[in-house]
N, C-alpha and C positions, 0 to 999 in steps of 0.2 A: 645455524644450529645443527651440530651433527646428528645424522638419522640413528637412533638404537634400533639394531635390526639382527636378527639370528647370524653365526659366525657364517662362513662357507657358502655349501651351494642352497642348505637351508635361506640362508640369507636371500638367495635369488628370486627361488620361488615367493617368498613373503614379500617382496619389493615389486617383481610382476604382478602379486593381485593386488595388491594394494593401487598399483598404478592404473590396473584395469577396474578397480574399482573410481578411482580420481575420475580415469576420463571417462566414465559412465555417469556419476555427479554433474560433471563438467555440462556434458549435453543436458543433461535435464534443468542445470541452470539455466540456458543458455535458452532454452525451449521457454520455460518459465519468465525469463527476462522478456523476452519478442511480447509473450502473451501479457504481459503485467504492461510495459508500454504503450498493447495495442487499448488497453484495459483504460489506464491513463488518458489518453488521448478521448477517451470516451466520456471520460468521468469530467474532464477540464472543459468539454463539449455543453454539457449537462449542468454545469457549476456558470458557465457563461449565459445560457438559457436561462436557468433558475434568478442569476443578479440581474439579467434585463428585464425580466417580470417584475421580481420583486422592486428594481428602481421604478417603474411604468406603474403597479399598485398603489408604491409609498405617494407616488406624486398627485396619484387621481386620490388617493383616502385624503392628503394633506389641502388641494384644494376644494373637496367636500364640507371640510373641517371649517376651511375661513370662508363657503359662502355660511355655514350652518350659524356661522355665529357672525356673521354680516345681518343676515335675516332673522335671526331669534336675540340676536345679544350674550351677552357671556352668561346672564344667570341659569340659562338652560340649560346652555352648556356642564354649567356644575355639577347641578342639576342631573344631569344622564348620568355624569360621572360618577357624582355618588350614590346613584342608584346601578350600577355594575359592578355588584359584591363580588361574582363567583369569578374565579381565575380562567382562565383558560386553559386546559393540557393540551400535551404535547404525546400523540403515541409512534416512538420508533420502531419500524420494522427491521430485524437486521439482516444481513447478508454475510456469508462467506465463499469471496471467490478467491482462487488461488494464492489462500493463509491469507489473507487479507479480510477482516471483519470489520463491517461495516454499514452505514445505515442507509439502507435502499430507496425507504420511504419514509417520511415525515407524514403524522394528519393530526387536524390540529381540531380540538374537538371545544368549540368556544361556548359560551352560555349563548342562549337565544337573547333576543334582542327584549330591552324592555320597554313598556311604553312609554313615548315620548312626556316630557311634564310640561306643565301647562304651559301658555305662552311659547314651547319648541313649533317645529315647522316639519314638514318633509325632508328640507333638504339634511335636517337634523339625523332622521333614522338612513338616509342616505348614505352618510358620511361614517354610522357604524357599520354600513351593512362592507364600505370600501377599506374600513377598519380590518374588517375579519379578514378579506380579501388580502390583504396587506402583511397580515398576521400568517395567513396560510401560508404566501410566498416567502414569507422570511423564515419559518421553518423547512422550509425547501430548500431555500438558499444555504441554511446552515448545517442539514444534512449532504448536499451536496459539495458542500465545504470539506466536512470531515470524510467525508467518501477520498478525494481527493489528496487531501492530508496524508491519510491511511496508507492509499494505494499510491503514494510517491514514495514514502517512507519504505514501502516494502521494495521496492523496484530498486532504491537507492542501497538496499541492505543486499537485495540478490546480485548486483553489479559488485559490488564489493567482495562477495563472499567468490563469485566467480572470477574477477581478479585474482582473487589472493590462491583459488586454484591455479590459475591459468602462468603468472607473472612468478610463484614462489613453491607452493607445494608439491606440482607434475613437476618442473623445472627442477626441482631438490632432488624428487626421487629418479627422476631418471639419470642424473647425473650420478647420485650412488647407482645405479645399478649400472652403468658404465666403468666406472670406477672397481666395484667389485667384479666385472665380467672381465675385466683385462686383467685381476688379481688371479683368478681365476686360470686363465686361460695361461698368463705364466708362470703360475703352479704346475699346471698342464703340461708345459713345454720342460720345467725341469725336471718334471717327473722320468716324462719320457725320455730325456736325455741320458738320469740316473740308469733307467732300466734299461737305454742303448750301451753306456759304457757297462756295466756288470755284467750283460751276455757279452762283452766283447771279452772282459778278462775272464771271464769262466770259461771261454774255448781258447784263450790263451792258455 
């Protein structure tokens, strides 16, 4: 697509700042990419962490669960269950690191435990207590998820956006101001040509 750009040596000047404006953009992508990668690399760090906990949790809550109902039987079981009305929430902290928003931290705020009903066992309040445990890390796990998410997406948009400087926009402009600078410069050269022959015929 052709650049609309002032006629002449107007034109010049408005194509140099414009370009010293690009490659001023340019480095600050470029700066901003390194740090969102180093950023990344942190967060997939954190998100690897977060899923071997949370897998190492899920497995100690799940087998709490089948001795709780080895040793009490399933009607206790129920039993717990439907005496755990209240839900559990979830509070996100968020973050904003370089345009990227995001959730830092996860805390997972559950009902306290109720008392066990009749006929239950120990290993019954056990197996909520590796419940909660379980509960925390999976909120962890899925904040560190969308951390992640977030912070690739944006990495994946500033590599693009600096492409598209680097492969198409500087590369366009500098080619017009090329383009206009040898229009230029052979204007220049006829000019002076004209006003060589005209003092030659006026001392003719």
């Amino acid at each position: 697509m052709r650049i609309r750009r002032p006629p002449g040596r107007a034109g010049r000047v408005w194509l140099v700042r414009r370009l010293a404006v690009a490659n001023r953009g340019r480095d600050v992508l470029e700066q901003k990419r390194i740090a969102l990668a180093r950023e990344l690399e942190r967060v997939e760090a954190q998100l690897a962490e977060a899923r071997r906990e949370w897998e190492e949790r899920s497995r100690t809550a799940e087998a709490w669960w089948q001795r709780a109902a080895v040793l009490a039987g399933e009607r206790p079981l129920e039993l717990a269950r439907a005496a755990a009305r209240d839900p559990a929430e979830v509070t996100v902290t968020w973050r904003n690191a370089l345009g990227v928003v995001y959730p830092a931290e996860a805390k997972v705020s559950a009902p306290a435990g109720e008392p066990a009903p009749a006929g239950g066992s120990s290993a019954l309040a056990l197996a909520a207590a590796a419940h909660r445990r379980a509960l925390e890390s999976a909120a962890e796990l899925g904040a560190a998820d969308l951390a992640r998410e977030r912070t690739e997406r944006e990495l994946r948009l500033t590599t693009q956006r600096l492409r598209a400087l680097e492969r198409r926009w500087i590369p366009e402009h500098e080619r017009e101001l090329r383009e206009l600078q040898l229009s230029l410069d052979e204007n220049d050269r006829e000019d002076a040509a004209r006003s060589r022959w005209t003092i030659r015929r006026l001392r003719a």
